[in-house]
N, C-alpha and C positions, 0 to 999 in steps of 0.2 A: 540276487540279493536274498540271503535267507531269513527268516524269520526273528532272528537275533538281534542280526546286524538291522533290519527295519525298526522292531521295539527300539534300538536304542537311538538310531537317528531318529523316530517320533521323540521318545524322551529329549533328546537335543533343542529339534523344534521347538517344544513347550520352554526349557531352559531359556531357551533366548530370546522366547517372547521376556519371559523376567530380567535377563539379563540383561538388555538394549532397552529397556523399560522407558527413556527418555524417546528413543526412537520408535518403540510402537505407540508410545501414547501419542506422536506425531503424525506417526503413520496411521493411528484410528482417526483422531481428531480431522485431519483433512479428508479419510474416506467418509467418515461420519457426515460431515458440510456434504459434501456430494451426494450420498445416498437421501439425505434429509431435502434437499434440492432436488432428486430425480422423485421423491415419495409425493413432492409437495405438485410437482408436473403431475402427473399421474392424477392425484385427486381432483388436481383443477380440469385436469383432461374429462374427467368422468362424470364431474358437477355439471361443466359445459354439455356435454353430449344430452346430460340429462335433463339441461334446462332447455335445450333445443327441440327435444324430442317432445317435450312437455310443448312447448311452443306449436310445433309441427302435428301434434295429435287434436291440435284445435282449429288447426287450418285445413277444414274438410272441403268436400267439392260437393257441393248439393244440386243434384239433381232432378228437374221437375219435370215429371209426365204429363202427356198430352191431357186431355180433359175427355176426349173421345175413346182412347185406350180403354179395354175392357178389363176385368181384375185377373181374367185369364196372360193378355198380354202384360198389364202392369207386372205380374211374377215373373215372368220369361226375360223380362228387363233387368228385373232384380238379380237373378239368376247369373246372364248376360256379364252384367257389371262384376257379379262375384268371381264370375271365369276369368276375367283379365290378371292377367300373372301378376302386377305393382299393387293391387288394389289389395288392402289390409282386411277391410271392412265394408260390408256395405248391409245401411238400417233403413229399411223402410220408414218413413213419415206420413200418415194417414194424414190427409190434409182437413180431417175436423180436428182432430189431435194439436197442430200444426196454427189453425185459429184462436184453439183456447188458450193456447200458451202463449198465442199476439199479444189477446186478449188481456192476458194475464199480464205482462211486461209492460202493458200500457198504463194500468191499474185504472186511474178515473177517466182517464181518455178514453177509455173504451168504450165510455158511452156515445162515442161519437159514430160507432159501429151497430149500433141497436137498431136502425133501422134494414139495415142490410136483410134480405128475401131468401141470400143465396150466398155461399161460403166461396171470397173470390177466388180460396187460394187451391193450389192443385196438389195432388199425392207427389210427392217427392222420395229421394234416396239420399243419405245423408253418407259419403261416402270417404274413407281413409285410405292412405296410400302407404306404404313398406318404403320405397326411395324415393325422396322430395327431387331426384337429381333427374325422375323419370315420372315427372308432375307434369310435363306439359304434352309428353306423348298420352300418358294414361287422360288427359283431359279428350285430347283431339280422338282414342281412341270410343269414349265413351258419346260425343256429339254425332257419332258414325254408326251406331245401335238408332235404331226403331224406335218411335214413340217417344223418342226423346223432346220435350217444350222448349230446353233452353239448360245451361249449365251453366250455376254462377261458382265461381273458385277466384281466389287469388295468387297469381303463377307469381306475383313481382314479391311476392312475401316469401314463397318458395323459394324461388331463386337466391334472394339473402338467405332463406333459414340455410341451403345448402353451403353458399359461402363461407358462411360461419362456420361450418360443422368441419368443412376443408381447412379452413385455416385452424384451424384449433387443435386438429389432429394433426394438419404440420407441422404448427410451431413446438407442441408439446412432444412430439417423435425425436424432433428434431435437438430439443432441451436435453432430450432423455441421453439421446444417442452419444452427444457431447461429454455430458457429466460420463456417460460409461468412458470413454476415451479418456478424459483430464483424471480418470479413477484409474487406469490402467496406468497413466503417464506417471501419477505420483507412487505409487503404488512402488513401479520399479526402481523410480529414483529414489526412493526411501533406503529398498533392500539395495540398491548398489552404492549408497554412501554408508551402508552397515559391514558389506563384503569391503569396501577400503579400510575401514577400523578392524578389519578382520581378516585382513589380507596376509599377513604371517600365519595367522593358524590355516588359513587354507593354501597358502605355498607350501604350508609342511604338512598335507592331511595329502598335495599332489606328489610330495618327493618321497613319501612313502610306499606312494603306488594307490593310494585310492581312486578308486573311478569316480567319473563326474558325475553318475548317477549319487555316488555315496555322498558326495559334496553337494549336490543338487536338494537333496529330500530333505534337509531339515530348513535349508532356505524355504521350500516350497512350502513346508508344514506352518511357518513361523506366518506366512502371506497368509494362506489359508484362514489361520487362527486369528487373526487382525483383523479378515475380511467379517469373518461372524461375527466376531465381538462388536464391530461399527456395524452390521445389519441390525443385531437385535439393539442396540442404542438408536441406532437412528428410527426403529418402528418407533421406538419411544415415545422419540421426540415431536416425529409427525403426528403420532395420537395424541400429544397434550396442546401442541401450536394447531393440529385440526379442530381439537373439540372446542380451541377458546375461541378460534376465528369462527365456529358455527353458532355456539354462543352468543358472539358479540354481533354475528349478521341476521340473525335471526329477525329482529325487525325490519329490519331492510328486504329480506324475503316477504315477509306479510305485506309490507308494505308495496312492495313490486307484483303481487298477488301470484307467486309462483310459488311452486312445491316446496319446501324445507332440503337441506341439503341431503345427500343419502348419509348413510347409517356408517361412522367409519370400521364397525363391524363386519360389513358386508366385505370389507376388502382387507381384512388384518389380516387371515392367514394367505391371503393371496402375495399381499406386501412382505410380509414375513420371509414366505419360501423364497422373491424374489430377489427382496435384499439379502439376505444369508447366498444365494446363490451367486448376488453381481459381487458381494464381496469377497464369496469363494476364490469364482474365478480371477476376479481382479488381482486377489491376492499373489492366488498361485501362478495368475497368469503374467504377472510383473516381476515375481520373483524369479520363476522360469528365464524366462525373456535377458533379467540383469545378469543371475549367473551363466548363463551360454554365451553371453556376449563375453562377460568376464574372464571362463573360462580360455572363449577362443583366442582374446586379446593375451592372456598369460602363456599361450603355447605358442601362440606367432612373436611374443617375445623371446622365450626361451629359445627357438628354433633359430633366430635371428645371432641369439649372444651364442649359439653352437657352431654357427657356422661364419 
């Protein structure tokens, strides 16, 4: 195909986006619902993780050292604990430090500590984990270090926070993966009830001698062109239905005492490239798809009425 004949099958493509105009506006409007469906999975996928993670960075495992420990071995614990491959984080807690901040939380009850001689509480590590799903070996691992008092952590909160975080990335993979398939599904049956309205100009485009490639490219051009046109509308639509739903939950976040939703900045050109891309392919890849089906079906005709 030379460079002629490509310019003018693009030209084509564009034409018939105008031309079928009832039909692409059909073909965008249902890819549109589906990419607005798979943008709206996605962010809930992200708010989740993020309201998990927010959850999960306050579900530390505190550890308390011996009282005998020397400040030599206290660090060597410290140390210890930061070697462990799961372990995120780990802060030492002076245990005067560790009092005034009882002290403090208590406010007028803490007069009930004024007589105390001696500070009951011990030097501790306040310690964060990387996978909640490797919370209960990183525990056992760290009760098996030296100088260890006791370690309090909560595994039954872990184990929900990691549940959650499974399912969430199930259901939303799973949401995602469907709308790509019902996008492909419509996509082709779009362009294959546009190639029946158009089945005379392309029985006479094949009795000429044109190849399926020539007949292929402006179908393909027309999916293409559908598929961005519905990407960059549906980023749209997901930025104005996101900012109002952040908007209107916004108390309900304060209220829950959890972080604000993230920024739909943070992920506009990410959504962007993605949507333009799932609609590329979509496009092209259902256009494809109906005319080679198309095709094959009109030569196993013909080949039938020859013989």
């Amino acid at each position: 195909m030379n460079s002629g004949s490509l310019g003018y099958l693009t030209k084509e493509g564009f034409r018939n986006v105008y031309t079928n105009r009832l039909m692409s506006v059909a073909s965008i409007s249902v890819l549109f619902s589906c990419l607005v469906l798979i943008g709206s999975a996605f962010l809930l996928f992200v708010n989740m993780n993020a309201m998990v993670g927010s959850i999960e960075e306050q579900n530390v495992i505190m550890v308390f050292v011996k009282d005998e420990a020397t400040s030599l071995q206290t660090q060597q614990l410290g140390e210890q604990i930061t070697a462990l491959s799961n372990v995120k984080s780990c802060v030492f807690v002076p245990k005067d430090e560790a009092f005034k901040q009882q002290l403090k939380d208590l406010g007028s009850d803490a007069e009930l500590f004024s007589g105390l001689e001696k500070n009951p509480l011990p030097d501790a590590y306040k310690v964060t984990v990387k996978n909640m799903g490797l919370f209960n070996d990183t525990v056992g691992k760290i009760n098996n270090l030296n100088n260890v008092l006791r370690v309090r952590e909560n595994s039954d909160l872990a184990a929900k926070l990691t549940t959650i975080r499974h399912t969430v990335s199930v259901v939303s993979t799973s949401i995602i993966v469907l709308l790509l398939f019902v996008s492909l599904f419509i996509i082709a049956n779009t362009i294959k009830v546009t190639m029946f309205n158009r089945r005379l100009e392309i029985s006479i485009m094949k009795s000429v001698g044109a190849t399926s490639w020539f007949i292929r490219w402006p179908f393909m051009l027309e999916g293409m062109i559908l598929g961005a046109l519905s990407g960059i509308l549906a980023l749209l639509a997901v930025w104005g239905v996101y900012s109002f739903a952040v908007h209107s939950l916004s108390a309900l976040f304060s209220d829950l005492g959890s972080r604000s939703a993230l920024p739909f900045s943070h992920y506009a050109g990410l959504m962007l490239l993605g949507f333009i891309a799932i609609g590329i392919v979509a496009g092209a890849g259902g256009s494809t798809f109906s005319i080679s089906k198309y095709l094959k079906e009109q030569e196993f005709t013909n080949y039938e009425e020859k013989n």
